[in-house]
N, CA, C and O atoms as a GROMACS GRO file, in nm:
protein
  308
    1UNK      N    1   0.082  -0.118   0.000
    1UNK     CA    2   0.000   0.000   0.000
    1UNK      C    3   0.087   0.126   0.000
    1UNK      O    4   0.040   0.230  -0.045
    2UNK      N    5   0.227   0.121   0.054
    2UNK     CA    6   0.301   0.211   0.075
    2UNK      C    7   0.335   0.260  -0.083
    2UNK      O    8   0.307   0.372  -0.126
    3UNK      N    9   0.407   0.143  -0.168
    3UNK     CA   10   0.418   0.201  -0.299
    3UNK      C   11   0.326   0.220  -0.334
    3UNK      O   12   0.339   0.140  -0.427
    4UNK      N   13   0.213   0.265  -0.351
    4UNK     CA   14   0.103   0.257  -0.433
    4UNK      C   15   0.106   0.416  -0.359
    4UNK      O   16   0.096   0.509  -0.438
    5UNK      N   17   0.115   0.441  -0.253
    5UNK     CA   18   0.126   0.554  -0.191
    5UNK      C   19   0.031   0.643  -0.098
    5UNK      O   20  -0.020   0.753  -0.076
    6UNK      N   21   0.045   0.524  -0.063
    6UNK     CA   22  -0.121   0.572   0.136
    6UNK      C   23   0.020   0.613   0.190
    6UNK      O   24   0.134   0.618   0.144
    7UNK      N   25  -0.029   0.635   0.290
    7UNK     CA   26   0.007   0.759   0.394
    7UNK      C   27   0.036   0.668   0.529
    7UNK      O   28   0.130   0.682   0.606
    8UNK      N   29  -0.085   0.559   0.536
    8UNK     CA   30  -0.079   0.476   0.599
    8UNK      C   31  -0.161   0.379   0.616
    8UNK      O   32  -0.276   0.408   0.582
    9UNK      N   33  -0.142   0.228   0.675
    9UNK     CA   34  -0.202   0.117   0.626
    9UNK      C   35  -0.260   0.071   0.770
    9UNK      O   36  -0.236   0.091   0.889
   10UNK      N   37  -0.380  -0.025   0.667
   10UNK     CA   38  -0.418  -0.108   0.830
   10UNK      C   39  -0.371  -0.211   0.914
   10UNK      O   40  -0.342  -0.324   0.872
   11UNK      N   41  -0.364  -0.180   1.012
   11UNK     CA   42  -0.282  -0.309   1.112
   11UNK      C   43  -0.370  -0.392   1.202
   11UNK      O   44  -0.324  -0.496   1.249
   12UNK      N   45  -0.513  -0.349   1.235
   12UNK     CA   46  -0.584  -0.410   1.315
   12UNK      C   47  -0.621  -0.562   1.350
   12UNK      O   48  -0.634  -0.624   1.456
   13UNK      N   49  -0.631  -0.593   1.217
   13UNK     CA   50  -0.663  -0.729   1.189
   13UNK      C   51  -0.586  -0.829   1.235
   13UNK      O   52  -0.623  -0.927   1.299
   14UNK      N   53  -0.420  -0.784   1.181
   14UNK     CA   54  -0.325  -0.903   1.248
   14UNK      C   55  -0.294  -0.840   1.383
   14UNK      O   56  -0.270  -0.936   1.456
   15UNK      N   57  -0.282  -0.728   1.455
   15UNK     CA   58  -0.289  -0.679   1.578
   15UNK      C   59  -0.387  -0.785   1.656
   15UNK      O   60  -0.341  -0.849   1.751
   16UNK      N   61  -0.494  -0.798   1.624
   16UNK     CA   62  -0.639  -0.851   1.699
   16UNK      C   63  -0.572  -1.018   1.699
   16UNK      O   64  -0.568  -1.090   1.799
   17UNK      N   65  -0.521  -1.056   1.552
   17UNK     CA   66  -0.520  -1.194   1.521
   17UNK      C   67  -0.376  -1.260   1.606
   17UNK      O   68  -0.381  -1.367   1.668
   18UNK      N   69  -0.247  -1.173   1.597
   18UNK     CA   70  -0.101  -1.205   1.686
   18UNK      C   71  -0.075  -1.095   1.763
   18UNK      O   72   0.039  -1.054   1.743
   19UNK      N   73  -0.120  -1.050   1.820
   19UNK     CA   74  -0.089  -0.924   1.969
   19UNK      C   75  -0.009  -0.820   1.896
   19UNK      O   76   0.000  -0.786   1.778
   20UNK      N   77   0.052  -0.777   2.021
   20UNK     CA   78   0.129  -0.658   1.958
   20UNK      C   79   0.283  -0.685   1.906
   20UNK      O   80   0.362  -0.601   1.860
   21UNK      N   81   0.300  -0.814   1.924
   21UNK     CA   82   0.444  -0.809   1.884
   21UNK      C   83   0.475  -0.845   1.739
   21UNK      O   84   0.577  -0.890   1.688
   22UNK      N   85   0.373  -0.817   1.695
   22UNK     CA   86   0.317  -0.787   1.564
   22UNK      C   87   0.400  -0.680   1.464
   22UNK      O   88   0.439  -0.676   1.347
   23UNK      N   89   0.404  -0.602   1.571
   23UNK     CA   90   0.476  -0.463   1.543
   23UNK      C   91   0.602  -0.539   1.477
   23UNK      O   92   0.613  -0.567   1.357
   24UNK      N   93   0.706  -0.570   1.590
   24UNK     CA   94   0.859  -0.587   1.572
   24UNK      C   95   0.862  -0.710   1.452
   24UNK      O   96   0.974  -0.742   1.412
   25UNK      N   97   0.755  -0.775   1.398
   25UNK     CA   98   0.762  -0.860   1.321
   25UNK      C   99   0.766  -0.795   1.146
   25UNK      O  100   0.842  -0.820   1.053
   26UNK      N  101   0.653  -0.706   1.160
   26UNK     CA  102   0.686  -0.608   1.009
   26UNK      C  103   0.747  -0.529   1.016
   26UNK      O  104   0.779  -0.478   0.909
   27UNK      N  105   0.815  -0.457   1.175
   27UNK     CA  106   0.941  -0.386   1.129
   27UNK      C  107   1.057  -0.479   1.045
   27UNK      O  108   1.089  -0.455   0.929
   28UNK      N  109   1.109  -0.578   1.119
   28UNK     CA  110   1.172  -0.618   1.061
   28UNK      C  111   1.177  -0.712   0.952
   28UNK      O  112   1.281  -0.732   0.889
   29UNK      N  113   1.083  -0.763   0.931
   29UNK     CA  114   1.056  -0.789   0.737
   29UNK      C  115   1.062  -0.686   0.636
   29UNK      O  116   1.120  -0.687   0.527
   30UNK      N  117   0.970  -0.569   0.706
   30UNK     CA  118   1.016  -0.433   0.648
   30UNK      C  119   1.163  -0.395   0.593
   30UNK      O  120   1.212  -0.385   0.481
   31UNK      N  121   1.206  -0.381   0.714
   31UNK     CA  122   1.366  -0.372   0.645
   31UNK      C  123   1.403  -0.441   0.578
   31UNK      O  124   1.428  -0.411   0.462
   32UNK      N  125   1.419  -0.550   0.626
   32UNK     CA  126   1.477  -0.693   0.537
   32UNK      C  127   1.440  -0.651   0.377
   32UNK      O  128   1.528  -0.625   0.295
   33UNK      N  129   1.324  -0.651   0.352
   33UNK     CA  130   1.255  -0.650   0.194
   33UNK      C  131   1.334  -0.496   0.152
   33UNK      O  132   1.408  -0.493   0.053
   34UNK      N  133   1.315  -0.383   0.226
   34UNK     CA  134   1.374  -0.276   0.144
   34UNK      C  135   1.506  -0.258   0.171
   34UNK      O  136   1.565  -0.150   0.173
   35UNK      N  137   1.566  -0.398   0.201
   35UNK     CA  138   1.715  -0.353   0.227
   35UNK      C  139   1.764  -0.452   0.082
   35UNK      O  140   1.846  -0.428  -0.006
   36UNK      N  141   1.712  -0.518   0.096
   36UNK     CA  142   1.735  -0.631  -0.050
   36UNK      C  143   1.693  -0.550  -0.202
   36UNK      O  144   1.740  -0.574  -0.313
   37UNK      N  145   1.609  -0.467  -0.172
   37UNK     CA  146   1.550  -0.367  -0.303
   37UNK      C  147   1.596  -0.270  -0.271
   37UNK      O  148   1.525  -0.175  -0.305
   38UNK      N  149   1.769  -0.212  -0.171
   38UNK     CA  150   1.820  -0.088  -0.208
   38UNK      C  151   1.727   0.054  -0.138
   38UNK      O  152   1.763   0.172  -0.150
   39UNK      N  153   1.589   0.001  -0.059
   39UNK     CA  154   1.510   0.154  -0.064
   39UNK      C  155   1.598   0.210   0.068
   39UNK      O  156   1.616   0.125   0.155
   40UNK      N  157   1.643   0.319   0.087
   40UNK     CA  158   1.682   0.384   0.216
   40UNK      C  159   1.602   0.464   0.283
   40UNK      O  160   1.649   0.561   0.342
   41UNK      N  161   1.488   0.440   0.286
   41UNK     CA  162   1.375   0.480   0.326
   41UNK      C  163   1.231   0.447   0.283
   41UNK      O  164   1.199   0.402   0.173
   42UNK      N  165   1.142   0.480   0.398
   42UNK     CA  166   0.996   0.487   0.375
   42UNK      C  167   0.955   0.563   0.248
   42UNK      O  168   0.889   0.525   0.152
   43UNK      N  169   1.026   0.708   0.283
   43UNK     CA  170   0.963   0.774   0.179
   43UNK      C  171   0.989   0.824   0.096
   43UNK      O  172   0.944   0.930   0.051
   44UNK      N  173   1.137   0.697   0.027
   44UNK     CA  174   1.166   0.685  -0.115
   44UNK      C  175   1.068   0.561  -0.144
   44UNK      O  176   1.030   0.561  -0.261
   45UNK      N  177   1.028   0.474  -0.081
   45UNK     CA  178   0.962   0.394  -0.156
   45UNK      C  179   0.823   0.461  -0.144
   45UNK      O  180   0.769   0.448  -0.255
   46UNK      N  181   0.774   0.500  -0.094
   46UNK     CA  182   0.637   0.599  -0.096
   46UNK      C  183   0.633   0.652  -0.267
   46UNK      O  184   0.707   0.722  -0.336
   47UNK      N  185   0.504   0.574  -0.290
   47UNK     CA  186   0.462   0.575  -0.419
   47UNK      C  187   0.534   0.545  -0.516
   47UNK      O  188   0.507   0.623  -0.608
   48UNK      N  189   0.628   0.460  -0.552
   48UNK     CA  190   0.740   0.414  -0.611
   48UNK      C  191   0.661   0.368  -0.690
   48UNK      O  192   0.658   0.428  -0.797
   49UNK      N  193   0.564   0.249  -0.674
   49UNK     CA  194   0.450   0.191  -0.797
   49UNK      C  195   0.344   0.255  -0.841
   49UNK      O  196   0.260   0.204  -0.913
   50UNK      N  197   0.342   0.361  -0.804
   50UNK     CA  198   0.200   0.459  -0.842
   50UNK      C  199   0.188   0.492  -0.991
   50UNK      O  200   0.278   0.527  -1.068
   51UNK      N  201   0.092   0.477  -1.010
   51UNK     CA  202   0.042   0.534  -1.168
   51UNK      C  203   0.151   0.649  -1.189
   51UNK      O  204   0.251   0.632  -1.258
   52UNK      N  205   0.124   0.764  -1.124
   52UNK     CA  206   0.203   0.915  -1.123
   52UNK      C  207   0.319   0.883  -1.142
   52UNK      O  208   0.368   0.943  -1.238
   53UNK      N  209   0.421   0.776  -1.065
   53UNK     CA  210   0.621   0.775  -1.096
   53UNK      C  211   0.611   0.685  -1.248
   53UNK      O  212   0.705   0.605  -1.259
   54UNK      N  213   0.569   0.685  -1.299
   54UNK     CA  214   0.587   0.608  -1.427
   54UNK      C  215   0.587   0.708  -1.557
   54UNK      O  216   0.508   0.799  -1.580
   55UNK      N  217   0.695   0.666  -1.632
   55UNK     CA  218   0.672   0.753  -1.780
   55UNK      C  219   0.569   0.735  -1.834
   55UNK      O  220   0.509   0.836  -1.870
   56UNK      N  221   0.523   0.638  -1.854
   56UNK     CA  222   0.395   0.626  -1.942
   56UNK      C  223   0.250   0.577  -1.858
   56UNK      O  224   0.204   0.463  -1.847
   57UNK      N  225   0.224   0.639  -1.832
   57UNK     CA  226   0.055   0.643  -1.669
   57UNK      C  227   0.012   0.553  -1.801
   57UNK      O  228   0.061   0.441  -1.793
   58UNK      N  229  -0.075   0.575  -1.930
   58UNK     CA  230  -0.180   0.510  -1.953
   58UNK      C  231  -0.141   0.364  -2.005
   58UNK      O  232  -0.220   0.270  -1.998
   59UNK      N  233   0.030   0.348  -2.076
   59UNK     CA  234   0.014   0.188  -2.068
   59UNK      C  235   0.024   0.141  -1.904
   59UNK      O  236  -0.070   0.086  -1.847
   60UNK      N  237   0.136   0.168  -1.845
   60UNK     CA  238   0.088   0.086  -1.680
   60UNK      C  239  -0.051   0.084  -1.687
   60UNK      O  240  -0.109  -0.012  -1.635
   61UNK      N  241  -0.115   0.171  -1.742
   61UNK     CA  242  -0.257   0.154  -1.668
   61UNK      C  243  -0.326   0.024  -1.763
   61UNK      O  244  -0.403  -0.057  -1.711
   62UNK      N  245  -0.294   0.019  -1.879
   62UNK     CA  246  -0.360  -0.104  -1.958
   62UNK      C  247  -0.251  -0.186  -1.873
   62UNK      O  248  -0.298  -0.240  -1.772
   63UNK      N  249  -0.128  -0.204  -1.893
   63UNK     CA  250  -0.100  -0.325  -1.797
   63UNK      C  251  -0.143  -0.399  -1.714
   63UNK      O  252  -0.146  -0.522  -1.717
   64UNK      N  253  -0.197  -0.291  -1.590
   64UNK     CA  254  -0.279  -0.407  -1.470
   64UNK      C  255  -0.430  -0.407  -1.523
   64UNK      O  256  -0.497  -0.502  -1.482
   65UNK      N  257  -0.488  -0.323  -1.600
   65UNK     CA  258  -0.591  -0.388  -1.670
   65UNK      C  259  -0.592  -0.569  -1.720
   65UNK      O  260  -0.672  -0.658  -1.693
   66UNK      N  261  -0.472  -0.568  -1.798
   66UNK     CA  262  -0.456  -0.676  -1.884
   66UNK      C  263  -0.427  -0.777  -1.766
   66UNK      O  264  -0.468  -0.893  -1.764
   67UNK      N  265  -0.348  -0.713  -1.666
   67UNK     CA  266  -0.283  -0.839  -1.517
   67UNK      C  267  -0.440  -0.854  -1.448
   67UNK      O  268  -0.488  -0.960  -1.408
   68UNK      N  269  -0.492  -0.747  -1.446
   68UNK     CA  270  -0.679  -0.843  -1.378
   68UNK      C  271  -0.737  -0.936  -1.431
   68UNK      O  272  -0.767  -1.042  -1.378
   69UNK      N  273  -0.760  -0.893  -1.565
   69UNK     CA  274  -0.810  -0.989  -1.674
   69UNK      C  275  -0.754  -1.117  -1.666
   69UNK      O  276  -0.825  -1.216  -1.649
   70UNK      N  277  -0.635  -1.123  -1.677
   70UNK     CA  278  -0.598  -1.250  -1.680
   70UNK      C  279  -0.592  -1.314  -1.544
   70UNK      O  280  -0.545  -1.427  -1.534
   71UNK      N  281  -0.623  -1.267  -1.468
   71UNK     CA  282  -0.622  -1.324  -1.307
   71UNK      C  283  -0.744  -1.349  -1.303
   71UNK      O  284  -0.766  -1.457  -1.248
   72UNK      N  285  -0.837  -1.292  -1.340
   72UNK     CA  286  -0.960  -1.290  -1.290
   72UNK      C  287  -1.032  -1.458  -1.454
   72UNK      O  288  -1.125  -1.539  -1.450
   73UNK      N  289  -0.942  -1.434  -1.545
   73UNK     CA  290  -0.958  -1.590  -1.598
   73UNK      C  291  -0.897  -1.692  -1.608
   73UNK      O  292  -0.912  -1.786  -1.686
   74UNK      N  293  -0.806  -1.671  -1.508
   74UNK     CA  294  -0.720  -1.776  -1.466
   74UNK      C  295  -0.598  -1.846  -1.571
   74UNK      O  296  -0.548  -1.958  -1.579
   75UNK      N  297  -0.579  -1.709  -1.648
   75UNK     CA  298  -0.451  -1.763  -1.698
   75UNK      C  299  -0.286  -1.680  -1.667
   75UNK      O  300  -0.183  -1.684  -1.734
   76UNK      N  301  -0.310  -1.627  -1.568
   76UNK     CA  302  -0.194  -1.540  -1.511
   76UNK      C  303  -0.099  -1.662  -1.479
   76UNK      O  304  -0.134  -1.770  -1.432
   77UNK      N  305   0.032  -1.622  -1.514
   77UNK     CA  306   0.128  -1.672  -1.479
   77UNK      C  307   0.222  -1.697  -1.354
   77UNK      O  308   0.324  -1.764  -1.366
   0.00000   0.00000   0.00000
């Protein structure tokens, strides 16, 4: 949700479902994942996949058109 570019995401669900130590568990996958993809921060990866950081907005935008479609008929790869 972060690349896509919210502000901020929901935690309740797995909060309610594994307590709070919940927390120290996506901090540190967090890092882990944006340390392996180079991000040095939150809010360089903040909106990194968004329609807006892309040269061309309207093919990405047929892209995940075409990535639903095919998910949604079951021939995604």
């Amino acid at each position: 949700m972060l690349m896509a570019g919210a502000d901020a995401v929901m935690l309740a669900s797995a909060i309610y479902a594994r307590g709070p130590e919940v927390f120290g568990e996506l901090l540190a996958g967090m890092r882990a994942w944006m340390e392996e993809r180079e991000y040095e921060s939150v809010e360089q990866l903040k909106g990194s996949m968004s329609q807006k950081s892309v040269a061309e907005p309207a093919a990405y935008e047929r892209a995940l058109y075409v990535q639903a479609l095919q998910r949604f008929t079951g021939r995604a790869g």
